[in-house]
C-alpha positions, 0 to 999 in steps of 0.5 A: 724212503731209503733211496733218498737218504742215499742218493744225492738229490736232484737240481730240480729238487734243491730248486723246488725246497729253495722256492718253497722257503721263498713262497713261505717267507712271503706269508710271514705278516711282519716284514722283518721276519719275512726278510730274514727268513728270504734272507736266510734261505738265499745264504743257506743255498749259496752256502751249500752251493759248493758241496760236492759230496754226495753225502754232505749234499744229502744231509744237508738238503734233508736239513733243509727240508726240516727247516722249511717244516719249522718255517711253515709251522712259524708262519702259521703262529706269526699269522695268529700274532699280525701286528695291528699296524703295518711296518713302514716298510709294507706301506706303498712308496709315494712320491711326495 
């Protein structure tokens, strides 16, 4: 566990928690949630784009990684309160 904290972590590894925050934004059952939490996990990452000490890109990755454990725990309270109507916006688009 040590290791971790103190090496800076891989590409592929920023790569896999940004697709985690994408895959548990889409179980969100409210819309405005789920594109917030999309929303917020893009600017998050292209916040943190410019980072280049080893140390920042660590904290900042380990921060990541417990904002993505309150993300699923959120998900899963959000799954237990599903509005009774669906958003407007999850409605499919019919032409007239």
């Amino acid at each position: 566990m040590a290791a971790t904290l103190t090496s800076s972590p891989s590409a592929a590894e920023i790569l896999s928690l940004f697709r985690s925050f994408i895959r548990i934004a889409r179980q969100f059952p409210d819309y405005n949630i789920r594109e917030y939490t999309k929303r917020r996990a893009v600017d998050a990452f292209r916040q943190n784009a410019t980072l280049s000490n080893p140390s920042s890109i660590s904290d900042a990755f380990s921060y990541g990684k417990s904002q993505l454990e309150v993300a699923k725990r959120q998900a899963v309270v959000y799954s237990l309160y599903v509005p009774p109507l669906p958003s407007i916006m999850d409605l499919p688009n019919k032409p007239f």
